[in-house]
C-alpha positions as CSV (number, residue, x, y, z in Angstrom):
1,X,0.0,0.0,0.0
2,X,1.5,3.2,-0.8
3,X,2.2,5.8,1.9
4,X,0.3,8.7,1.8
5,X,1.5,12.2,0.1
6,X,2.9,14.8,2.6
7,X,1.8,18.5,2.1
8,X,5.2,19.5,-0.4
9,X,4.0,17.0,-2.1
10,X,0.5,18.2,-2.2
11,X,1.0,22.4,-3.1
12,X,4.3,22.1,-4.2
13,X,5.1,24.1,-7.2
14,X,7.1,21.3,-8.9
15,X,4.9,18.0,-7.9
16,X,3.2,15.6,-10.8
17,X,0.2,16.0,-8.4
18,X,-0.1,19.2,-8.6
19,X,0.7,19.0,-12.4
20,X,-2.1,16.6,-13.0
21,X,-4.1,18.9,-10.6
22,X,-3.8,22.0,-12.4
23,X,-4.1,20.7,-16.2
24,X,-7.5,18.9,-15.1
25,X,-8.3,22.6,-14.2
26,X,-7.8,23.4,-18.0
27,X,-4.4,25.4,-17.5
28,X,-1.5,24.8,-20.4
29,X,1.7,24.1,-18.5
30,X,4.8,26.2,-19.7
31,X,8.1,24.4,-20.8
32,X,9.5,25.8,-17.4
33,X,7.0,24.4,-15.1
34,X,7.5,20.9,-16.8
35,X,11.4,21.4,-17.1
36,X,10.9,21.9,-12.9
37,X,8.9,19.0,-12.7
38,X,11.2,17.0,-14.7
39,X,14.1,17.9,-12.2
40,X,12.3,17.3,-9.5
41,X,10.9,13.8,-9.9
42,X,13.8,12.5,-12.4
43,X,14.3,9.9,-9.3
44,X,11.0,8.2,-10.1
45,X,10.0,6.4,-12.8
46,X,7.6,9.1,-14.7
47,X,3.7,8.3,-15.3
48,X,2.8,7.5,-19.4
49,X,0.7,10.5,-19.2
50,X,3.7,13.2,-18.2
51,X,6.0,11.7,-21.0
52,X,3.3,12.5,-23.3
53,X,2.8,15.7,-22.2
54,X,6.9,16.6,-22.2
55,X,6.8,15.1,-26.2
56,X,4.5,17.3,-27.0
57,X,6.2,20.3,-25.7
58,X,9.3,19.1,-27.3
59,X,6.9,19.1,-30.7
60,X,5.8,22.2,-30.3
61,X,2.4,21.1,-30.2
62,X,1.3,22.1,-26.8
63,X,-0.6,25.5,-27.1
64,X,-2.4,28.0,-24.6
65,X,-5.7,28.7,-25.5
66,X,-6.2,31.8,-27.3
67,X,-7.7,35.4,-25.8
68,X,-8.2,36.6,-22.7
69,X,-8.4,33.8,-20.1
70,X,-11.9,33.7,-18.4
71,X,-11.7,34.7,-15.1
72,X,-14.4,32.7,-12.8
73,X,-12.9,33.7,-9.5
74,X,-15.2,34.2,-6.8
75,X,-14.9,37.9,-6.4
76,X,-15.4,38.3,-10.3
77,X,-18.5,35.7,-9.9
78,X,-20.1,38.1,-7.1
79,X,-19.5,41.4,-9.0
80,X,-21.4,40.0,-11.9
81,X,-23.8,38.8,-10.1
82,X,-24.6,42.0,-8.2
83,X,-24.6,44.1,-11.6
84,X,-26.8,41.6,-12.7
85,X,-29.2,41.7,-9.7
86,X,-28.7,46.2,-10.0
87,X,-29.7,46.1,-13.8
88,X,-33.4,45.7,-13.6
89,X,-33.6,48.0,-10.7
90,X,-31.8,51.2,-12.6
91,X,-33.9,50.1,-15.6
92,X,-37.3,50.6,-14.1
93,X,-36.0,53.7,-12.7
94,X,-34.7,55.0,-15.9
95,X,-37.8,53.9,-17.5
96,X,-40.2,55.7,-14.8
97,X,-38.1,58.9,-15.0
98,X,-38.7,59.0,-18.6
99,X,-42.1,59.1,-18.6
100,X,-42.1,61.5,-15.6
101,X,-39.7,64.1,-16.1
102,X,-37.6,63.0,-19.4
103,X,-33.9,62.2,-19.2
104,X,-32.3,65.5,-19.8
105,X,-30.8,64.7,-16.6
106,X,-29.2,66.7,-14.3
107,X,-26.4,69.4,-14.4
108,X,-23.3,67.1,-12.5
109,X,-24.2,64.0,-14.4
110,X,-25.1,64.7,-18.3
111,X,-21.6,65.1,-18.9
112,X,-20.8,61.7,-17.5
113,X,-20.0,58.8,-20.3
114,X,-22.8,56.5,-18.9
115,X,-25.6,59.3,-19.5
116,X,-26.5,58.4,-22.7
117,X,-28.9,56.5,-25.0
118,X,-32.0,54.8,-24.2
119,X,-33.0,53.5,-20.4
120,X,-31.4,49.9,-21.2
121,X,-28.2,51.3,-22.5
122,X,-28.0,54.0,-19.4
123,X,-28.8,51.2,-17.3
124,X,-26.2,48.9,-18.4
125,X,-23.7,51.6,-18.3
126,X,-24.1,52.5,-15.1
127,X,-23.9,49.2,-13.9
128,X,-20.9,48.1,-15.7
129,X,-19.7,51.4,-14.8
130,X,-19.9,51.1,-11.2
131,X,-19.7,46.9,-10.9
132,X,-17.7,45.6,-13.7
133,X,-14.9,48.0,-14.9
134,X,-13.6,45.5,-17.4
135,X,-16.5,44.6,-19.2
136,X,-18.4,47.0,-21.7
137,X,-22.2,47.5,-21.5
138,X,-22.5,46.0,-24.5
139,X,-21.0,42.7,-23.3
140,X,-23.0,42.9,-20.0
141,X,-26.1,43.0,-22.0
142,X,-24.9,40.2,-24.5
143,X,-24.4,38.0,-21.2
144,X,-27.3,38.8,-19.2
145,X,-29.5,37.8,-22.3
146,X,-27.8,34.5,-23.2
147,X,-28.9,32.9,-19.5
C-alpha cells in the first residue's frame, strides 16, 4: 500500500500532483513548469501521461488557449452577479423617470459617459460602470440575455 503524500507533495510548485491537478483545471503548462517537474521527480519512474505531455512540448504542439483567459474567481462571480441583480432596478427607474420628467438629466451628471442612450443602454452603463470596470455594457447585456 503506498504511503500517503505529505503536504510539499500536495501544493508544491514542482509535484506531478499538482501538475495533473492543475491541467484537469484546463491550464496549459509552460516548458518551465514541466522542465521543474522533470528535475524534480527524475528519481521516479515518470507516469505515461507526463511523457506524453513533455513530447508534445518538445513538438511544439502544446498551445495556450487563445484570448483573454476567463476569469471565474469568486470575487469576479459576485461582481457579476450584483450588476446583474442592479440592472433591472436602474432600468425601471430610468424607465419611470422617462415618462415623468424625461432624461435631460441633471447638471453634475449629463456630462458623465454612462448618461446616454435609451434606459437599457444607461442602465447597463451605469452598472458596468460602477460593478464591472472590465467589461463593456454592450457585453454585460450580451451576457445577461444568453442565460
Amino acid at each position: 500500500m503506498p504511503e500517503p503524500p505529505n503536504v510539499y507533495e500536495l501544493f508544491g510548485s514542482p509535484t506531478l500532483l499538482n501538475l495533473e491537478r492543475s491541467i484537469k483545471a484546463g491550464e496549459v503548462p509552460t516548458a518551465e513548469e514541466l522542465a521543474a517537474v522533470l528535475e524534480a521527480n527524475s528519481d521516479k519512474p515518470l507516469p505515461p501521461w507526463f511523457t506524453a505531455l513533455l513530447a508534445k512540448s518538445l513538438r511544439g504542439e502544446l498551445h495556450q488557449r487563445r484570448g483573454r483567459p476567463k476569469n471565474d474567481g469568486l470575487f469576479a462571480v459576485a461582481r457579476f452577479a450584483i450588476a446583474e441583480a442592479e440592472y433591472p432596478r436602474y432600468l425601471a427607474w430610468l424607465q419611470k423617470r422617462k415618462r415623468t420628467c424625461g432624461l435631460v438629466g441633471w447638471t453634475v451628471i449629463r456630462e458623465q459617459h454612462w448618461w446616454t442612450g435609451p434606459p437599457h443602454q444607461r442602465a447597463a452603463r451605469i452598472v458596468t460602470a460602477r460593478w464591472l470596470k472590465h467589461m463593456s455594457w454592450r457585453a454585460f447585456l450580451t451576457e445577461i440575455s444568453s442565460k
